[in-house]
ZAMARMAR-967416 format. One record per residue (C-alpha): x, z, y. Coordinates in steps of 0.2 Angstrom, whole numbers, padded with zeros to 4 digits, always signed. Each point is the difference from the previous one (the first is absolute). Example, Ala and Ser with C-alpha at 12.3 -4.5 7.8 and 13.67 -1.06 7.14 Angstrom:
+0062+0039-0022;+0006-0003+0017;
END
This chain:
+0093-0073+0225;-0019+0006+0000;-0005-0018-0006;+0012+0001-0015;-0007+0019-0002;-0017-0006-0002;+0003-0016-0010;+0009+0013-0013;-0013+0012+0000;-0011-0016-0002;+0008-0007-0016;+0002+0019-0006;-0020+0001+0002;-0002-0017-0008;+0012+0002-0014;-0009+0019-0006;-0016-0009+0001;+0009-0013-0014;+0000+0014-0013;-0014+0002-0010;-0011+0017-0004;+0005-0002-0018;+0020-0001+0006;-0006+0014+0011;-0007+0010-0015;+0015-0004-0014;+0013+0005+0017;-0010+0017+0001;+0002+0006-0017;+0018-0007-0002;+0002+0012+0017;-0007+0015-0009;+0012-0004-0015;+0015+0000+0010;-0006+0015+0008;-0006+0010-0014;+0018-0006-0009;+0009+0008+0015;-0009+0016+0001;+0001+0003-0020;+0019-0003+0001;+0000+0015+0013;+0007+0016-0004;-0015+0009+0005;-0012-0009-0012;+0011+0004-0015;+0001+0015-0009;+0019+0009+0003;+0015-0008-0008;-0009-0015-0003;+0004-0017+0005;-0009-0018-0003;+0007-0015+0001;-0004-0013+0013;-0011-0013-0014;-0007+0016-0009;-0006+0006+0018;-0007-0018+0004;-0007-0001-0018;-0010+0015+0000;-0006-0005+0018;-0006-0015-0004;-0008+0006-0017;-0009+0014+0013;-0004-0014+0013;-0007-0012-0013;-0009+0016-0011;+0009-0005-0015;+0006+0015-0007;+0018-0006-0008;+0013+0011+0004;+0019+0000-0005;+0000+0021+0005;-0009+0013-0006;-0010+0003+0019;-0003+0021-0005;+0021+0002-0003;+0004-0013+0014;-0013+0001+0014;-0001+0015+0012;-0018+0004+0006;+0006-0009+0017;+0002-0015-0011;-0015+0002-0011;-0011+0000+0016;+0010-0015+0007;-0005-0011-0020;-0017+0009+0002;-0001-0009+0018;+0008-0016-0007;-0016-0003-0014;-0012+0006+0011;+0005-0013+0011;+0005-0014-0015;-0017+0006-0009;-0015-0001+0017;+0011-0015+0010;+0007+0000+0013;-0014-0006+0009;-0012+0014-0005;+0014+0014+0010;+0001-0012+0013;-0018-0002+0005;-0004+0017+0001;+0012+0004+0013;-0006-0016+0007;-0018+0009+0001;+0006+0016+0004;+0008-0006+0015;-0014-0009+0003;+0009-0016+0000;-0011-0017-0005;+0006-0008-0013;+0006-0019+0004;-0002-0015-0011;+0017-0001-0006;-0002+0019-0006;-0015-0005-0008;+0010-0015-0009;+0012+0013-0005;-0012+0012-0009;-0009-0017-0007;+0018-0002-0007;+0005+0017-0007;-0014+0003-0008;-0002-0017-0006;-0018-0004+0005;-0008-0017+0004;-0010+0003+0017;+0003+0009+0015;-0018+0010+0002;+0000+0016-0003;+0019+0001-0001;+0002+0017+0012;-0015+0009-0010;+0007-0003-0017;+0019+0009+0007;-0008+0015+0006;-0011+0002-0016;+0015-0003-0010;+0008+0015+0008;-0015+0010-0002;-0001-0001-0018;+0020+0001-0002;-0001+0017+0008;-0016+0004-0010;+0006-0004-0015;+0017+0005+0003;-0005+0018+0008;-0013+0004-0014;+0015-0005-0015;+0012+0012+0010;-0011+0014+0000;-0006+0002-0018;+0018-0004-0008;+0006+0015+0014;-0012+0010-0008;+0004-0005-0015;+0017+0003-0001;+0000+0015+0008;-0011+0008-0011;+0003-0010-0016;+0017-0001+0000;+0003+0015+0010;+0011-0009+0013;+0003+0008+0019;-0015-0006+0012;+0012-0007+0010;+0009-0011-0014;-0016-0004-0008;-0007-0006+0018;+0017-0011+0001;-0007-0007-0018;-0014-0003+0003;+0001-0009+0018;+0014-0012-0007;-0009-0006-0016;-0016+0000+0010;+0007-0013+0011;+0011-0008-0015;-0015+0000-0011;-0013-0009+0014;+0014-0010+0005;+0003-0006-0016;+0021+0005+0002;+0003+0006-0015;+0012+0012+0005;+0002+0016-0008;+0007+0019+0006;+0002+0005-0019;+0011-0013-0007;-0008-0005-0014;-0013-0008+0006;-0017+0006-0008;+0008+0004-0016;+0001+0021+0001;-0022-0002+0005;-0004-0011-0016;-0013+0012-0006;-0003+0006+0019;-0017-0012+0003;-0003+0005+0017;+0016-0006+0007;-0001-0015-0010;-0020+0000+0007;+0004+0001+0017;+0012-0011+0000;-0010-0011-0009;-0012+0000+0014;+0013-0001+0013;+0009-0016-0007;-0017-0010-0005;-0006+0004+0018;+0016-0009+0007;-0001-0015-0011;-0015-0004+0000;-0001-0007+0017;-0005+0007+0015;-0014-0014+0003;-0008+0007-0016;+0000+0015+0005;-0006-0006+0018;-0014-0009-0009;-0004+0018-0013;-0001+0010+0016;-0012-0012+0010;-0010-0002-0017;-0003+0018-0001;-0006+0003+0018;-0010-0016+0000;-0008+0006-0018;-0006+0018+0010;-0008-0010+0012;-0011-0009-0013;+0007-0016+0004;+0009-0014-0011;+0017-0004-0003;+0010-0014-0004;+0018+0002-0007;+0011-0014+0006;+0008-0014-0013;+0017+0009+0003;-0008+0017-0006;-0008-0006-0014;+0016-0010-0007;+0013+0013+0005;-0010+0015-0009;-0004-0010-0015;+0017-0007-0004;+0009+0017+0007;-0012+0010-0015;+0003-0013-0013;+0017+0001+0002;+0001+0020+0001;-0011-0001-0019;+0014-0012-0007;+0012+0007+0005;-0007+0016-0007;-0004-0008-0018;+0018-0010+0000;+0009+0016+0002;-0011+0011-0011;-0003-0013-0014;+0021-0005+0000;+0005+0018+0004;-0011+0010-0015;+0012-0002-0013;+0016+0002+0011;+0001+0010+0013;-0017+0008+0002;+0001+0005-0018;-0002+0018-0004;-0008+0007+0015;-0018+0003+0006;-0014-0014+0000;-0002+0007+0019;+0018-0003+0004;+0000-0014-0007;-0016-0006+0011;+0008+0007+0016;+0018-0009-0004;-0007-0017-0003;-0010+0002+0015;+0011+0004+0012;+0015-0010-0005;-0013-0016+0003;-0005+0007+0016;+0016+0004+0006;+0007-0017-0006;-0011-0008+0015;+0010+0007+0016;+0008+0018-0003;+0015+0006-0010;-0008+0017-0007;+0003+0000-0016;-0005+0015-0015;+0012-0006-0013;+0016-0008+0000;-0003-0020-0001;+0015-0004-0009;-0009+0009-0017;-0012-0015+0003;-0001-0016-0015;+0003-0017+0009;-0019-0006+0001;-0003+0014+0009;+0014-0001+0013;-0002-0020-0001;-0019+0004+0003;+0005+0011+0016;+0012-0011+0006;-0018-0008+0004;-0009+0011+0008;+0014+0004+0013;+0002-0019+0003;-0018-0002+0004;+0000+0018+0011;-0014+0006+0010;-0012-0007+0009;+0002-0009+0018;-0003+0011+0014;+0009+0018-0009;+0014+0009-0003;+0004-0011-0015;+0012-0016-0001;-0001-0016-0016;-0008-0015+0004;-0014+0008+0002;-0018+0002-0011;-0008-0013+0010;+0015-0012-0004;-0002+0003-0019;-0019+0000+0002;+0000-0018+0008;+0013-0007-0011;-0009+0007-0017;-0018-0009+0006;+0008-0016+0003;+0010-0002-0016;-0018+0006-0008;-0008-0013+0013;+0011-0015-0004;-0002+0003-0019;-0020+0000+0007;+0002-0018+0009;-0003+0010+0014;+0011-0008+0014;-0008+0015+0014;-0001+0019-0005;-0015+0008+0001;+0000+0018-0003;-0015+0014+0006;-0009-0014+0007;+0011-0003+0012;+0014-0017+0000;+0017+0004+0005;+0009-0011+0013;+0014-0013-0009;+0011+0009+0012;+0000+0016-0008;+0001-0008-0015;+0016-0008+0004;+0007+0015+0010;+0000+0010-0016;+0007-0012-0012;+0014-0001+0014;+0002+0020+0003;+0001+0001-0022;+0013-0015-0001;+0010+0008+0014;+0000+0017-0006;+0003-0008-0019;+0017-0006+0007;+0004+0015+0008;-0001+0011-0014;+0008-0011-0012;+0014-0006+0011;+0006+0021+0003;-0003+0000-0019;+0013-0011-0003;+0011+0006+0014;-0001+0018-0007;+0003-0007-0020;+0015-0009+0006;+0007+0014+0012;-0008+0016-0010;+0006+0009-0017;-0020+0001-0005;-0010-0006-0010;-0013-0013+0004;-0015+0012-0001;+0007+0012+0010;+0003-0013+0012;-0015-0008+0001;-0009+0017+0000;+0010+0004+0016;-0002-0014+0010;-0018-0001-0004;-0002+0020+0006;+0009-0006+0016;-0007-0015+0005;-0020+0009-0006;+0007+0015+0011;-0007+0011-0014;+0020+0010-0001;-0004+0002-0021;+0020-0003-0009;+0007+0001-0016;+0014+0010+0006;+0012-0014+0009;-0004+0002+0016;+0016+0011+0007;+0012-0007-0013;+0000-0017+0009;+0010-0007+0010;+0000-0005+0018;-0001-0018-0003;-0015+0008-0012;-0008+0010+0013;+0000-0014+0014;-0010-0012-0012;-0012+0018-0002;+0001+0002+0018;-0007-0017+0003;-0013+0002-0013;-0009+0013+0008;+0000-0007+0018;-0007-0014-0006;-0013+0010-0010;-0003+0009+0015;-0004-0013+0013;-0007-0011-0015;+0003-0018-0004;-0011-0009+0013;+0009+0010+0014;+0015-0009-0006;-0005-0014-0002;-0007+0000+0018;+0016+0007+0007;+0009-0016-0001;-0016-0014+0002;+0004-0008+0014;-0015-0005+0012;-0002-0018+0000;-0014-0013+0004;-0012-0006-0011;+0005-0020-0009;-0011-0010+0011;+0003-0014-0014;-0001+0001-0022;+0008-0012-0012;-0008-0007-0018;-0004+0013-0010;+0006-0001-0020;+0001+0008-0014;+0012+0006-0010;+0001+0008-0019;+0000+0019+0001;+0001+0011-0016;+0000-0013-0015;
END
């Protein structure tokens, strides 16, 4: 009996060691979706007389968990302030990574973190190397409660002596969209998203701030902070390739996005109110296009181009690293200079004198052709199955799969086969493309033998 005893525990202990950190990673946040869905269809988190279906309570968690902002309830009229703290927990976990929580009670029980846990944080927060790995988590957390502390406190004040809301309301509003704004979650305690503070800029500041300091990626703002202290000490710094790219392509981006809704919108549905609202509107729709659901207008009023444009934006997303889903600003980066490289005769990329590896290369054609399939396979599950119309469906699957939570409107009226394709959507935005790629690679060896190579006709 003790030799069959310690062969089980044996195959037990060699069969755990089969699953990989990123299987590891994608089961922890399915975990916290299930659990979030449970607690959100409990009486205490919902507001009396109020019920919530089993697919609207996993829908919203996984919209929390995954820091999309989609929602099929209104959260004030639904949600008790038990289950507003329970969806606040949820995006601060889906927004910083499992990981990040999860070494800082490593360090504050002054536990050491193993390799494996190191390969887990290397795959949350989709980095290449293992260096560094524990330092970056426990800055991440420090500039989450930084940020998230300092957005809290002046939209508190601000309500409560702006709008004249209780102190203790106003602190509830102000903690929630603190965290929701940082977190790049979208979610809202007012209903209408944004829409009632169109000509209030300092909400739509702070929370400007607060959802460009989640997507930008928290290596950039590794990098920012380490330049600044290096710069007092009257040293020189050098900004990595990562840096340089991710900021450059994340600004252009933000600009045309900026210009495409200004320049289509003039005419239409910016007609007839301030230049300065005008500005701020255009602005903020293309930021908040990148990874967040706020919103100061209704996007439905939009002309096509311009929803067609931000059906863009949210595919792309944030940058690696951040609170922000897509394929990432990387991904676009690398595949816009090689098209610009193969019209060059370039057969290497070459960008800030630096050479990218063919690997890199090839893993973002990968993660865009993947993604590509995924969002026009739900677009033709939703056209056959949903009474929409193409746009909206495109619109909506886009927001889902970018995490960003914008909608035209659709999102409670569909149906449950409707909300499973959503639900699938923002997991996979969550956890990104390569994660699932890697959840089911299978590890094999290396061909120890090539056949003749040929070619064959491609594009003509």
């Amino acid at each position: 009996m003790k030799n069959k005893r310690s062969l089980f525990l044996q195959d037990l202990k060699k069969n755990r060691l089969q699953i990989t950190p990123v299987q590891l990673i994608v089961l922890g946040y399915l975990t916290f979706a299930v659990l979030g869905t449970l607690l959100l269809s409990l009486p205490f988190s919902l507001r009396p007389g109020i019920r919530i279906s089993f697919i609207d309570a996993l829908f919203t968690a996984t919209s929390a968990i995954s820091v999309t902002g989609l929602t099929v309830v209104n959260t004030p009229e639904t949600f008790s302030i038990a289950g507003k703290i329970i969806l606040a927990f949820l995006f601060q976990i889906g927004g910083l990574g499992i990981m990040t929580l999860g070494t800082l009670v490593y360090v504050l029980r002054g536990s050491q973190v193993s390799l494996r846990e190191r390969l887990m944080i290397k795959a949350d927060q989709n980095q290449t190397e293992l260096q560094g790995m524990v330092m970056l988590m426990l800055f991440i957390f420090k500039v989450a409660i930084a940020f998230e502390i300092l957005g809290a406190l002046v939209l508190t004040i601000h309500f409560w002596q702006g709008y004249q809301v209780p102190l203790a309301e106003a602190l509830g509003l102000g903690v929630f969209h603190g965290i929701s704004g940082f977190t790049n979650a979208g979610f809202d305690l007012f209903g209408d998203s944004l829409r009632g503070f169109r000509q209030d800029y300092l909400v739509q500041g702070v929370l400007g701030i607060l959802l460009l300091a989640g997507a930008i990626g928290f290596p950039v703002i590794l990098e920012l902070y380490s330049y600044l202290i290096t710069r007092r000490r009257g040293r020189k710094y050098k900004f990595s390739l990562y840096t340089k790219l991710t900021t450059i392509t994340f600004a252009l981006l933000l600009v045309a996005g900026f210009l495409a809704v200004l320049l289509t919108e003039i005419p239409a549905s910016l007609a007839g109110i301030p230049w300065h609202q005008k500005f701020s509107v255009a602005f903020f729709q293309s930021l908040t296009a990148r990874s967040c659901g706020f919103s100061t207008v209704d996007v439905s009023v939009f002309q096509g181009t311009t929803l067609l444009f931000l059906c863009l934006l949210m595919f792309i997303g944030a940058s690696p690293s951040s609170c922000g889903g897509g394929i990432r600003t990387t991904t676009f980066a690398v595949l816009a200079l090689s098209v610009v490289g193969a019209l060059r005769g370039r057969t290497q990329i070459k960008v800030f004198r630096r050479e990218l590896y063919q690997e890199d290369v090839i893993r973002a054609f990968i993660v865009f052709f993947v993604a590509a399939m995924l969002v026009s396979g739900a677009v033709i599950l939703l056209q056959a199955r949903e009474p929409f119309q193409l746009t909206e469906v495109l619109f909506e699957v886009c927001s889902a799969f970018g995490t960003t939570g914008l909608s035209m409107g659709i999102t409670e009226k569909l149906s449950v086969f409707g909300k499973t394709v959503i639900i699938f959507l923002m997991f996979t935005g969550r956890i990104g493309i390569v994660s699932l790629l890697l959840l089911f690679q299978q590890r094999r060896p290396a061909d120890g033998y090539h056949f003749v190579k040929e070619h064959i006709i491609i594009g003509q």
